[in-house]
N, C-alpha and C positions, 0 to 999 in steps of 0.2 A: 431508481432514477438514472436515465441515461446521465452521463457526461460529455461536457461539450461535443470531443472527437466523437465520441459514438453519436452523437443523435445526430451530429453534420453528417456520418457516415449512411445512416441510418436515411435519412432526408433525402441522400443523392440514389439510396438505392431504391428508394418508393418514386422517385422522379424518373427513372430510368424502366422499373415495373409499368409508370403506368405509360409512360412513350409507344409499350409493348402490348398493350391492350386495348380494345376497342368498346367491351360493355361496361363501363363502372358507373359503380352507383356506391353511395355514402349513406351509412349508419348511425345515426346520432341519438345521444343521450342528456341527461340534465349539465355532463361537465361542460358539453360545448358552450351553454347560457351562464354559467358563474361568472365567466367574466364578462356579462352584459348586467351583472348585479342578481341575479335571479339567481338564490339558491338551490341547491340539488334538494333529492331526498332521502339519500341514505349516508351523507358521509357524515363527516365528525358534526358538524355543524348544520345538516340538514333538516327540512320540513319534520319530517317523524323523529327527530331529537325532542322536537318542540311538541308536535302535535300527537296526539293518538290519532291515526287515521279511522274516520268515521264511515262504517259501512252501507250501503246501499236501503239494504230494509230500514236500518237504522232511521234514515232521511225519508225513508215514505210512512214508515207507523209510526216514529217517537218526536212531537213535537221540539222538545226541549231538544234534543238531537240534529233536527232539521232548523232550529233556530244557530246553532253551534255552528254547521256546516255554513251554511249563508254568512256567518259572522264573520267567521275566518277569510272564506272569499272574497267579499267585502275590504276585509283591514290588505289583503295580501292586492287587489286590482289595481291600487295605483301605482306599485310596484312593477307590476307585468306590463300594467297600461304605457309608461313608461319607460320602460329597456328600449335600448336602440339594440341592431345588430352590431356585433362585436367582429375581429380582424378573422376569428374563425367561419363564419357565418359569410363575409363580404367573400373570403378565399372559396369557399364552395361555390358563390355565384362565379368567382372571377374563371373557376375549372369549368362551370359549364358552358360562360361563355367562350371559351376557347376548346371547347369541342372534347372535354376530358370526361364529362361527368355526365349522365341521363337524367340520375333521381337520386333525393334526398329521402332515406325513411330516417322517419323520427320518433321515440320514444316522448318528446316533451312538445308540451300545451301552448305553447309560449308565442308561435308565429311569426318568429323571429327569420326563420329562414326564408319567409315571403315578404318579410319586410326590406331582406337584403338583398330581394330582386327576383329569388327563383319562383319561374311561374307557377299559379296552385296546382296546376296537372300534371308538375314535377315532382310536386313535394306528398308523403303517403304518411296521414296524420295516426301514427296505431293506437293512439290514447285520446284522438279528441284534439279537441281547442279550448282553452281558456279565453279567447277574443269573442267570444257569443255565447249567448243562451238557448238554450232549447227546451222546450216541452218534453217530458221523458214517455207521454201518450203518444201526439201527432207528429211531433218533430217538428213542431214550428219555430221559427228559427226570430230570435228579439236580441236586441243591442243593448247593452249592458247602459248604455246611457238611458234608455226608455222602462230601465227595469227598475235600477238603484231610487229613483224616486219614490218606487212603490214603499220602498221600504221606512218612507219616513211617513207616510198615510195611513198602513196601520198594521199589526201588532204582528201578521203571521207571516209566514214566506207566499210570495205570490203564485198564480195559477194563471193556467194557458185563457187567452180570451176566447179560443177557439176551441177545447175540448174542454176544456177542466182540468188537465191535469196538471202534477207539480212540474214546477218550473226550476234548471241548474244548470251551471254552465254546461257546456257540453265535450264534456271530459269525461274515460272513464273513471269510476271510483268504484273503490273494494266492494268486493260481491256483484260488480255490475259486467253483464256480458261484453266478450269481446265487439268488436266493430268487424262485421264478417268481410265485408267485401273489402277494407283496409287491408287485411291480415292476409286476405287470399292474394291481393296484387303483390303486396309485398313479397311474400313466398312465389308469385310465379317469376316475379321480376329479379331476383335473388337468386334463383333458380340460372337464370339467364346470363348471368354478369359472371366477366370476367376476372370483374376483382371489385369488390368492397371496402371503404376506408369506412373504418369503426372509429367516433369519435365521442369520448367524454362519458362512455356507457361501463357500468359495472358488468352487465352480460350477467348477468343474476334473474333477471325479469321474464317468464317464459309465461307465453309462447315468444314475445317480442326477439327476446334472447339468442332464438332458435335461427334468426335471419342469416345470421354470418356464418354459421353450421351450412345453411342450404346453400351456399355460395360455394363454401369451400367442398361440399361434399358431391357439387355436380361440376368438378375441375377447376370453379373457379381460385384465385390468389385474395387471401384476407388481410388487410394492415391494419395494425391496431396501435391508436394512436390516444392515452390516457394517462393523468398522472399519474395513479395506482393502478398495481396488476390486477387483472379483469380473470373472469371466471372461465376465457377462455383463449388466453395465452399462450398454450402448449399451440394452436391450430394456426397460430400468425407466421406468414413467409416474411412481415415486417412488422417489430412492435419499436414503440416510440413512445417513451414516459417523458409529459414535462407538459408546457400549456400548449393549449390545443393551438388555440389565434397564432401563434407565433408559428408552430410547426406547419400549417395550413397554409398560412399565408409565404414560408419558404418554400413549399411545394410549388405555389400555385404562378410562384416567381420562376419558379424554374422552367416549367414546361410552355412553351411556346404553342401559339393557338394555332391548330391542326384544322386541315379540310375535313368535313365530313367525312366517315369510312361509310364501308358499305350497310354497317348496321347501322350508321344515323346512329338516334336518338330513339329509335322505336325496338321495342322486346318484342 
């Protein structure tokens, strides 16, 4: 854990990084929503403390299994439905609007960072959303309010009205394929940027993981900003242990909103 003098040190030299940059885009994980009440999933107290995570086939051949998935869903949606965006969350909008920030990739389901204002063609969802349902056939896309009724009419998990098939939020879950064309923008936009701020991410999670590797490994400057050290710490030109909201939002206080450069907002 930094100390005050270091992380006020540390703050002025990520403010000063990014004055000097023109492509940045931000990295996010489950730490950045803890303090919007939404638990993570791997720390002392997260999701898979509690939960055995339930595999993909699991939810299409085993009844009892696909009733289990839906349940937990279920008990955890008024939770998610609920969260507002937190001082972390507002500080990433308040960066883009003052000309620091392109795009938000996010490891978490949650929607939060489009709740805090950034537009959806900002924001590069690599796990999905929790905010809607979809058909795992058509991809037909239903609201979680037009669905939960089903659940009290009768006994199984519901199906698409339009193909048949099962219906779950529309998240990945274990053993379930990547989201291709999420993962490719990410990586080419990553690719592109000048500097990346990692926020709230263990950097354990691959391919996701691999984003802040492709930044730093085509020139760009990585900050890593988490309370515990992350799995790729050695590769930070700035790391910063403590809460996210608070360090984000001293960032975003600092830097004054800048004219357009010449790369815009476009990779």
């Amino acid at each position: 854990m930094n100390n005050d003098k270091t992380l006020h040190s540390e703050i002025n030299k990520v403010i000063t990084l990014l004055k000097a940059k023109k492509s940045i885009i931000a990295f996010t994980g489950a730490g950045i929503s803890t303090e919007s009440g939404i638990p993570d999933f791997r720390g002392p107290q997260g999701v898979w403390k509690k939960y055995r995570p339930i595999e993909l086939s699991e939810v299409l051949q085993d009844p009892e299994s696909r009733a289990l998935y839906w349940q937990r869903k279920i008990d955890m949606y008024p939770q998610m439905k609920n969260a507002v965006p937190n001082k972390g969350h507002l500080a990433l909008f308040e960066l883009y609007k003052k000309n620091f920030l392109q795009y938000v990739i996010t490891q978490n389901i949650d929607g939060l960072h489009q709740r805090a204002g950034m537009p959806d063609d900002r924001v590069i969802e690599l796990h999905g959303s929790n905010t809607y349902i979809a058909c795992l056939d058509c991809r037909k896309r239903y609201e979680w309010e037009d669905i939960l009724p089903l659940f009290e009419k009768q006994s199984t998990s519901p199906k698409c009205d339009e193909c048949g098939g099962w219906l779950k939020p529309a998240t990945i879950s274990f053993g379930q394929a990547i989201l291709e064309y999420e993962t490719n923008e990410a990586e080419r936009i990553a690719s592109a940027a000048d500097a990346i701020i990692v926020i709230g991410s263990s950097l354990q999670v691959y391919p996701a993981a691999g984003i802040p590797v492709t930044t730093k490994m085509n020139g760009g400057s990585v900050v890593i900003i988490n309370m515990e050290p992350t799995g790729q710490d050695e590769i930070a030109d700035c790391l910063l242990h403590g809460p996210a909201g608070d360090i984000l939002q001293a960032i975003a206080e600092g830097v004054d909103e800048r004219a357009i450069l010449k790369k815009k907002r476009e990779f």
